[in-house]
N, C-alpha and C positions, 0 to 999 in steps of 0.2 A: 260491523260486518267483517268476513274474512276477507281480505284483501286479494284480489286475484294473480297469482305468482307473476304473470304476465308485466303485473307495473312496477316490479321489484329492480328491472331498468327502463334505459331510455327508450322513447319508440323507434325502432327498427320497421320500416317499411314494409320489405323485403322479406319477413317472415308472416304477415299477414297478407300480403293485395293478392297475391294466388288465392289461395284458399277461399277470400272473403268476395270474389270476382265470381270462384265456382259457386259459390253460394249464393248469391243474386243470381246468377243464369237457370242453376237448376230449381228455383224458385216458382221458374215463369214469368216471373213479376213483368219481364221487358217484354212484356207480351200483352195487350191492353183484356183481349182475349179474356186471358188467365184471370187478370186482375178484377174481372166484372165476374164470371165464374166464381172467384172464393170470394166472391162480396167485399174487396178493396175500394171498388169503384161500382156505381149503381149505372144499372143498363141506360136511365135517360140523363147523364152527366154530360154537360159539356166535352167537346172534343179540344184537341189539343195535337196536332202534327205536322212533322217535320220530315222531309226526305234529305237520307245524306246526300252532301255534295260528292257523286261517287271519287274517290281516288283515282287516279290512272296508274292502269296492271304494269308499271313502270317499273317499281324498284321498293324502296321502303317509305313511310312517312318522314316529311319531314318538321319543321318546328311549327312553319305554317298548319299544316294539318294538324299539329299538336292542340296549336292554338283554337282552329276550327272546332274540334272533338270536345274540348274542353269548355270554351263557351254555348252550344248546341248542349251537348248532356248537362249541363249548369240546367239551361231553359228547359230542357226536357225531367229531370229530377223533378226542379220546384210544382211544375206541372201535374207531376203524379203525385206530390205531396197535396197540391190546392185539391186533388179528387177529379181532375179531367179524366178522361179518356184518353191515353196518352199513347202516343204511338210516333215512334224514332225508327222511322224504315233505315239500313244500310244498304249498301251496294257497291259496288266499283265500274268503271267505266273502260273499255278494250283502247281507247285513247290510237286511234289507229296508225295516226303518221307517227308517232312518239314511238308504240310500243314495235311496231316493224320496223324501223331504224336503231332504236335500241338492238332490237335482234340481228338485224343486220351486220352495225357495229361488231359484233362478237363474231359473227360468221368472219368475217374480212381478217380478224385475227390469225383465224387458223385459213385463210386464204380459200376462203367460200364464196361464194356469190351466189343471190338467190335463186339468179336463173341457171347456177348449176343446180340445182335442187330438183327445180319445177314448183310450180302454185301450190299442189296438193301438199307435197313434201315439207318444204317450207313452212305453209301455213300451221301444219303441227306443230313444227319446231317453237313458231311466235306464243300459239297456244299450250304449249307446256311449260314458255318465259312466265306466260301472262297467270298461268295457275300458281305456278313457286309464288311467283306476286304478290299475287290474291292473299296467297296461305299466309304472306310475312304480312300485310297490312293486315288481314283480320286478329292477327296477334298481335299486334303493336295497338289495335283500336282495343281492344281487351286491358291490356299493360294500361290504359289512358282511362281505366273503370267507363269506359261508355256504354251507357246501359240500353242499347238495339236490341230490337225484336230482329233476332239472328232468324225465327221463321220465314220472313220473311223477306230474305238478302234477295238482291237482285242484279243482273250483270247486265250495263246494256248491251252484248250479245248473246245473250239465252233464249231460251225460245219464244216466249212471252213478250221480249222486247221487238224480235225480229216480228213478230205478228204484228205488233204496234206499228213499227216501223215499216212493215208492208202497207197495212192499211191506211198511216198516215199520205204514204206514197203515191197511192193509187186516187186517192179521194183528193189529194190536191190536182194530181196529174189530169182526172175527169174535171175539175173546177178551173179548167187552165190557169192554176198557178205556176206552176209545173211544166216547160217549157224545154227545150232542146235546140240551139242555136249556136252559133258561130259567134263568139264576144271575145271583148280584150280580158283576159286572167292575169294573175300574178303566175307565175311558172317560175318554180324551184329547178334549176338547172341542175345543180345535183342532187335532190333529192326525186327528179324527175317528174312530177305533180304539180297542179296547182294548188296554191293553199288562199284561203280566204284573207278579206283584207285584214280582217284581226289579228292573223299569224304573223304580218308582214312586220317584223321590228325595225323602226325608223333608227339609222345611228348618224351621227352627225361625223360628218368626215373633210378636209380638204379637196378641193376641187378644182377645176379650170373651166372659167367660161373663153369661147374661144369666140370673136367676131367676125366675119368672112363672109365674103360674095361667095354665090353660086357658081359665079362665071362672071368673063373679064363684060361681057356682053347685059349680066343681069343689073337692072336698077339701082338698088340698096341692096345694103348688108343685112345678114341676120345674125343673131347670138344663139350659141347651146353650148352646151356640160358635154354632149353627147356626138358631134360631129360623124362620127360613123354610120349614125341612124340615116344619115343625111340622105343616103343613099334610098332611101324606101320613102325619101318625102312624096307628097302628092297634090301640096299646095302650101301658101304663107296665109297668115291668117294676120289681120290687124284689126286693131280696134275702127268700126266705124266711123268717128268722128276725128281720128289721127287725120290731120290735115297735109301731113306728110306725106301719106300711101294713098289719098284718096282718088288720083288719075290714075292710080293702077287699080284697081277695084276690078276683078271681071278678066282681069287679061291671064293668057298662059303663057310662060314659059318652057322651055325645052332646051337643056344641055348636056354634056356629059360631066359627069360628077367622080373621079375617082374612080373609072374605068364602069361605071354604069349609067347607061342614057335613061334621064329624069325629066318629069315633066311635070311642073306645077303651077297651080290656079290661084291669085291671089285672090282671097275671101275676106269680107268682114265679118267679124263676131266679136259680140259685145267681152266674152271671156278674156279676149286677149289685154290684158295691163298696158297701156301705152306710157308706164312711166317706170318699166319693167326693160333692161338691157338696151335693146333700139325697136322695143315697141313693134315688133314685127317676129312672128312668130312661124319657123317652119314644122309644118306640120304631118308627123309621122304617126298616121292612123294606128298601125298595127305593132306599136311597141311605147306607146304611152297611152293611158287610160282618158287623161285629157284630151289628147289630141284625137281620139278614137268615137269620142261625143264629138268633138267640132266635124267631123267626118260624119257622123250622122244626121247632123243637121243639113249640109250642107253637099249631102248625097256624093263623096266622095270617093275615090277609089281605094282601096287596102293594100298593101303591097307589103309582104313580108320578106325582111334580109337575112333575118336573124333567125338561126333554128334553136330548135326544144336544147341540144348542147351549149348554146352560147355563145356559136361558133355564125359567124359572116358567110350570105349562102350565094352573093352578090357581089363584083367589085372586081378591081387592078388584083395584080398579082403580089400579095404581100398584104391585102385583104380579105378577100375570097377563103375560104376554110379555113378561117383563122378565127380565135377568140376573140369578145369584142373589144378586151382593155388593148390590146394586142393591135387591132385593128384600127383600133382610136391614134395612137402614135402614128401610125402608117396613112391615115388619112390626113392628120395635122402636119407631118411633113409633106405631102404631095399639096397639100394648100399654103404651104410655105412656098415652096417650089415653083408654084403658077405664079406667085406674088396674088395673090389672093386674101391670106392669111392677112388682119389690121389690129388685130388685140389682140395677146392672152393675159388672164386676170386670173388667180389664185381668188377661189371663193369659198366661203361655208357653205356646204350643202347635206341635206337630209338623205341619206341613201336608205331604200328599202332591202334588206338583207332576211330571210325562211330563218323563222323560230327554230326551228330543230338541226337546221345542217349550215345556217351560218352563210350560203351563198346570196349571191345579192339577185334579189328578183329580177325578172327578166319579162317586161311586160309581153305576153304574143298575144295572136289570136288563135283560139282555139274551139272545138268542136266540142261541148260542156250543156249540161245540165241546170238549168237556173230555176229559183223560187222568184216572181214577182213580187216584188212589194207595192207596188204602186197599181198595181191594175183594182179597178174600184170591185167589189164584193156581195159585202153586207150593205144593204140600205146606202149602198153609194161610194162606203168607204175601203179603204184600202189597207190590206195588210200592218201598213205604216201609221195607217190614222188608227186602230184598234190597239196598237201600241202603245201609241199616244193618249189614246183617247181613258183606257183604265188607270194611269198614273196623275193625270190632270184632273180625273173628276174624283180621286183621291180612294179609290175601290182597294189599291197599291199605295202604301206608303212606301216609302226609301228611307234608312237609315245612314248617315246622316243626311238632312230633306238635303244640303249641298249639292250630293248626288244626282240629284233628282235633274238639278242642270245637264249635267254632265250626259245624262242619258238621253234629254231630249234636243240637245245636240246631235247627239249622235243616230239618233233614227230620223230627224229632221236630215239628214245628210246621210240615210244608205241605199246604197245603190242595190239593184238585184243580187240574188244572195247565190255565189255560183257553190253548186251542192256535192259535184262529183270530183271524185280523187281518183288518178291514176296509180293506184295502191292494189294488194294483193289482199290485205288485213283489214276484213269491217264488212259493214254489210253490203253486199253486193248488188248494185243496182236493178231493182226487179222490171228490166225494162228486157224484149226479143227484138231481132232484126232478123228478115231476112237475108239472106247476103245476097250485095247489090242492088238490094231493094232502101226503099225510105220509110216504109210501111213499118210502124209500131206497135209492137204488142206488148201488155202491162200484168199480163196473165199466161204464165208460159204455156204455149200451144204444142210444144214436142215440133218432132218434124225434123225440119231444117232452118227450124229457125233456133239465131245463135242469142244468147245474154249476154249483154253490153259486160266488156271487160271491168268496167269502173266501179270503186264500189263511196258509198255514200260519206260525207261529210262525216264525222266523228259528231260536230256539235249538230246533224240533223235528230242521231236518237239520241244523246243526251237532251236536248231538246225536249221529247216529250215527257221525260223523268217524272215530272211531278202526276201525272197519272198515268203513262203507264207501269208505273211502279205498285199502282193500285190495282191493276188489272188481275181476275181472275182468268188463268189459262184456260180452264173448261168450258167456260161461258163467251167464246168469241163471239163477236158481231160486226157488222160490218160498221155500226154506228159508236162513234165513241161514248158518246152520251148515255145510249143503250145501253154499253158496256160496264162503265162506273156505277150507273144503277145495278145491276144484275149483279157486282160484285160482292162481295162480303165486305171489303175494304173504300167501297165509294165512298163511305160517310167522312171519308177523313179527307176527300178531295172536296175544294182548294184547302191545301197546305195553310196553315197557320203563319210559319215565317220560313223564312226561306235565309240560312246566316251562312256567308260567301265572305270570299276577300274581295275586294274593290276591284284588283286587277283584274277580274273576267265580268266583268257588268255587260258586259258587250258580247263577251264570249258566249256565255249560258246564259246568262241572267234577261237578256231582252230578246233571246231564242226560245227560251220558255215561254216568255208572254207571248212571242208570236206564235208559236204552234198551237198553244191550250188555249188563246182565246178565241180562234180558229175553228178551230178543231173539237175542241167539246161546248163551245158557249159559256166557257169561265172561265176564271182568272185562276194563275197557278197557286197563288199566295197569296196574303191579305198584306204582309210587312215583310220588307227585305232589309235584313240586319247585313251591312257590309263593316268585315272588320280590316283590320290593314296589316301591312306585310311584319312580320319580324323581322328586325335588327340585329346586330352585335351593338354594344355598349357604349359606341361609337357614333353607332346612327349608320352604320356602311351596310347592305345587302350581304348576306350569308356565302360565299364561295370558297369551294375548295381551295381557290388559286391566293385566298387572301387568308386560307387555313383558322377561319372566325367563325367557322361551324358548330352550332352545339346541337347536337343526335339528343330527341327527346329519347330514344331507349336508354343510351349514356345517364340520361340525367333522374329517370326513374330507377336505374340501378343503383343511382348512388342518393340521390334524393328524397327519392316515393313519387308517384304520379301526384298527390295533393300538393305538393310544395310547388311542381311545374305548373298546374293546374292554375293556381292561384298568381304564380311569378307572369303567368298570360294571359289576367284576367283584371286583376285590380290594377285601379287607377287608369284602365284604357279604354279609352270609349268607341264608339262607334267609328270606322275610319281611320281612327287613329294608329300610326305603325308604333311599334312595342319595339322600345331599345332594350333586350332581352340578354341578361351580363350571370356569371357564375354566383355573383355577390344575393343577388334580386333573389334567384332561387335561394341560394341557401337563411337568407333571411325568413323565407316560407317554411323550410326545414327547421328553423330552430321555434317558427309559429307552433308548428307541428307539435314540437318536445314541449313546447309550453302551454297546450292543449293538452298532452298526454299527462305530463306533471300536475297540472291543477286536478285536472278529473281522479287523478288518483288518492290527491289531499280529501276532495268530496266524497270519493266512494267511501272510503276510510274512517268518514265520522258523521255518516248519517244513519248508523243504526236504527232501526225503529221507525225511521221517517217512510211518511207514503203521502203523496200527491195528493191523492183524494181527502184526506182528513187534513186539512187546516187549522193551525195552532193561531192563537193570538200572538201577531205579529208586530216586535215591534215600529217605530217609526220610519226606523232609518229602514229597515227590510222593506217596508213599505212602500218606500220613495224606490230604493232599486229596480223593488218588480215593476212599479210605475214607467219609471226609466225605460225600462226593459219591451213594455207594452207601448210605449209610446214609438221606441224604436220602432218594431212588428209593423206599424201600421204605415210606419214612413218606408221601410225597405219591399215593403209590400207593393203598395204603390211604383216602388222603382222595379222592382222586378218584374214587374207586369207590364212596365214600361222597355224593358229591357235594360236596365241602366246596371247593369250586375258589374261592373266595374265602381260605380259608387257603394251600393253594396257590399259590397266582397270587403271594402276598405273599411266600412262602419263597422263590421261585424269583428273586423281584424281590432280594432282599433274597442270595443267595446270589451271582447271577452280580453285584452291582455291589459288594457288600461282602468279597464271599470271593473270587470270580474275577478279577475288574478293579483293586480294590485291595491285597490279596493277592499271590497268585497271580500272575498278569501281574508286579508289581513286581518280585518274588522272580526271577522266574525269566529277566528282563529283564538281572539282573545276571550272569548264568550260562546263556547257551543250548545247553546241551549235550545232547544226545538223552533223558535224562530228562525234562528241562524241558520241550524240544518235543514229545516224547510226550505229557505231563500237559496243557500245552494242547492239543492234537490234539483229546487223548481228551475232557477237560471241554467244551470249545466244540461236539462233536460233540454230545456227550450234551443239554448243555444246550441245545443248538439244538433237539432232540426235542421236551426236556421244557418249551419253549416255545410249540413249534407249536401245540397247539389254544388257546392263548391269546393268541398273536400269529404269524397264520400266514403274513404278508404278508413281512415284512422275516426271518423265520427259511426262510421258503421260496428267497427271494435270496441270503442269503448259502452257501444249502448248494447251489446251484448253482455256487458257487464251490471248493467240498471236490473233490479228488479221489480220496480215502477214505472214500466211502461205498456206504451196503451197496442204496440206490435211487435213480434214477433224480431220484424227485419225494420232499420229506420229506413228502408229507403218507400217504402210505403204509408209509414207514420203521417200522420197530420199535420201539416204547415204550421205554425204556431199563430194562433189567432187571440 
């Protein structure tokens, strides 16, 4: 046959993944819709779906997300090759502390500030960042061949999500989940908010424990990092059975502390470490999250020193409206000074510092929004146990099951989940007050009555993602359940799998289960695929500051999206972080050439051959196909298991070891309809069982077949 001018060089990327990208979208194909319409897929077919993990309207993708896209469209292709129902929602996430700090940032440049703006004003500005955003990450998830039902993108702030988002609000708020109270927050001093305990980044830093009396009058000493707080104590707490503090149990105290008069109760609680400093613990309700539980047990007073700045609101002069690092000196001298002061000790300690602005939390107390977790519900149990309770009797798997510790750790130990941000960007808390009043309203009444400033937690509507992403807008209801049926797109809720990086299991990943099984009576997912972070070549985390960044756009320009695809896919399994080097890719880049090379040797000398009519084959052909089916049945298996990093490698290792050097030689010597049948048949096949792994250069050359059973291979038949 003519040989197609196209293979007369090497394959060039870059002159196909356009074209062959529009050509899949204007198809339909990513549209499961379409694919039951032209009879790709039959109306009662297993289903098979997946919602993207949205992006955040932040900036551009970066390797991680490469990785994401690349693994998820792998699962999602084979899917629509096996004949599911196959449906790959996208979307993006408003990401609110990120994306209004981001926007911030840039204001401050040109010497703005948002409250030069005003809310309204401002608020455009974030949503015109968050559009540019959107537009570069829908292009970049394009460049990465991921083949999305773009019908239906979803933003969690569009209208559809805000309705979820309302109604989730209201229906917990009516179930008293949903709570309004005075607790101890993390509070971002400069970013001005509180942020959840997941945002809180633990760094390990240098420290001073300091040991000191109260006064020349009090008992014993106590030990803290924090001396400053000291001023807002309101009692010592020791352990019960400390037989040292045990005749003071019960008594108060009363002195002045650094120019504020203080009065505290010593208490027992079991919390306290008695083999922890000197076992005696002073206890500052309103600026430790610990000390704020021994205060509720033990019905104690609250006294804040410290304001939303950072700044000492209490104290001598040289404390008092001062910062607290600031004030800490100023205290440890004035306890020098009394002779007071009997230790300092240089210590390690874990300091909590806000994910986004780098200041170091600032426990207060504050007037906030909460989600119970613990209040009983369903048949007894509580937010925490339905968490728990879908992962243990295995409804949820976790990929790798390791995880699966990891998470029920962590809901075994979380506390109320506080919901609301002091932010201008996200969704805004649909709660009324009237002013001066206490009286709540959940349904705005008009009037005079004002909408709470605060707007919702980011991770409360990505949270509901996994269905309200299925939600018809036309069809609201007040019921979720309701709603998922009446939809066109219910059938695809719970989600198939749900494939994240390890690092937010906490963030999204057990905020999903708590809303959807809540919330609708189902589980979001059946299997949660967690992959791990990419690396540089080193094993070191990706930073500007260490300039070991590699831009998947960069590396599709120069690569092809299959070479990246596959450099972040083979040989990594579940969990496992990807040391991710220039070499690794271009090794895929020369896979590539040596896929395009073989296929051209095949096209080249199968004249006459067709699939359908089979020649008498000799032995050795024989044994190859063999080979060949024997593979099918074992990577099948794995793919359905998720294991596409074994996979991806057999396949690698089959068409360049057994096919091209092999095969091809053998039959190079002898092309006699045998021969050309065995290549036909292999190159057909393995062109298949390529495609969701490298769908760019397998999709081109099978536009070159004229033995095939579709049109486009990305619809073709799985190879069975």
């Amino acid at each position: 046959m003519a040989i197609d001018e196209k293979f007369l060089s090497g394959y060039e990327p870059h002159k196909y993944e356009g074209d062959i990208y529009k050509t899949w979208e204007e198809s339909g194909f990513f549209n499961p819709d379409v694919c039951i319409e032209k009879g790709v897929v039959s109306e009662d077919a297993e289903k098979f779906s997946i919602v993207l993990p949205p992006p955040n309207v932040t900036g551009t993708l970066h390797t991680g997300h490469a990785s994401m896209l690349a693994i998820q469209d792998t699962m999602v292709r084979f899917a629509r090759m096996k004949g599911f129902k196959t449906l790959w929602l996208p979307g993006t996430d408003h990401a609110a502390i990120a994306t209004q700090s981001k926007v911030e940032k840039l204001l401050e440049k040109d010497g703005i500030r948002k409250h030069d703006l005003g809310r309204e004003e401002f608020l455009k500005r974030v949503e015109q960042f968050a559009q540019d955003s959107h537009d570069t990450i829908v292009s970049q998830c394009r460049a990465m061949g991921s083949s999305l039902d773009w019908s239906r993108e979803a933003y969690t702030l569009d209208k559809t999500r805000h309705k979820a988002v309302f109604l989730a609000f209201k229906k917990m708020y009516e179930d008293g989940l949903i709570y309004r109270k005075h607790r101890i927050v993390n509070w971002d001093p400069k970013g001005q908010t509180t942020i959840s305990d997941d945002e809180v980044v633990r760094e390990d830093r240098k420290g001073m424990m300091y040991t000191f009396k109260y006064s020349h009058d009090f008992p014993f000493p106590i030990a803290t990092t924090r001396p400053e707080t000291k001023l807002g104590d309101t009692a010592v707490a020791v352990h019960p059975e400390d037989s040292r503090y045990k005749d003071y149990i019960g008594k108060e105290y009363s002195f002045n502390f650094a120019g504020e008069d203080v009065t505290v109760r010593i208490v027992a609680d079991e919390a306290v470490d008695p083999e922890f400093g000197v076992g005696a613990l002073g206890v500052t309700p309103a600026h430790s999250q610990t000390d704020w539980e021994i205060a509720e047990r033990h019905n104690l007073p609250v006294k804040q020193v410290i304001n939303e700045y950072g700044k000492m609101m209490v104290g001598m002069e040289g404390v008092r409206d001062v910062k607290v690092e600031q004030a800490r000196k100023a205290v440890v001298e004035w306890l020098r000074s009394e002779g007071l002061l009997m230790e300092e000790k240089e210590i390690d300690q874990s300091v909590g510092t806000a994910e986004r602005t780098g200041a170091v939390i600032e426990p207060l107390p504050k007037m906030q929004w909460w989600i119970d977790v613990n209040k009983p519900i369903k048949d007894g149990k509580s937010l925490k146990n339905l968490m728990l309770d879908v992962v243990r009797d295995g409804n949820i798997e976790i990929l790798p099951e390791r995880f699966e510790k990891v998470y029920f750790h962590w809901i075994e130990n979380l506390r109320d989940w506080n919901i609301s941000r002091q932010i201008w960007y996200g969704h805004r808390i649909p709660a009324w007050y009237k002013e001066g009043e206490t009286q709540i309203s959940i349904t705005s009444p008009g009037g005079n009555w004002i909408q709470d400033e605060d707007t919702l937690d980011t991770w409360f509507s990505s949270g509901l993602w996994t269905f309200s992403t299925l939600l018809d807008p036309e069809k609201y209801e007040e019921d979720f359940k309701v709603w998922l049926k009446n939809s066109r797109d219910g059938i695809y809720h719970p989600t198939t799998v749900l494939e994240t990086g390890y690092d937010i299991i906490f963030f999204w990943v057990a905020r999903m289960i708590l809303m959807t099984t809540y919330l609708t009576d189902e589980i979001p997912f059946k299997t949660v695929y967690l992959h791990g972070l990419v690396r540089d070549k080193q094993g070191r985390k990706m930073s500007k500051s260490l300039g070991n960044i590699i831009d998947p756009v960069d590396v599709i320009k120069d690569s092809g999206a299959d070479a990246l695809r596959m450099a972040l896919i083979v040989g990594i399994g579940p969990g496992a972080d990807n040391n991710l080097s220039d070499d690794k890719i271009k090794a895929y880049r020369k896979f590539a050439n040596k896929i395009w090379n073989a296929s051209r040797f095949v096209l080249e000398n199968i004249e006459g051959t067709n699939l359908s009519d089979i020649p008498e084959l000799q032995d050795s052909h024989k044994a190859y196909i063999e080979e060949w089916k024997t593979l099918v049945q074992e990577i099948t298996k794995e793919m359905e298991e998720y294991k596409l990093y074994l996979v991806g490698e057999k396949l690698y290792h089959f068409f360049w070891h057994r096919f091209a050097d092999v095969v091809i030689e053998e039959c190079k010597k002898d092309l006699n309809e045998s021969s050309k049948y065995t290549l036909l048949f292999l190159l057909t096949e393995q062109l298949k069982a390529l495609h969701p792994f490298m769908p760019f250069i397998t999709e081109e050359i099978w536009k070159s077949l004229e033995n095939k059973d579709s049109e486009l291979l990305m619809v073709s038949k799985w190879p069975n």
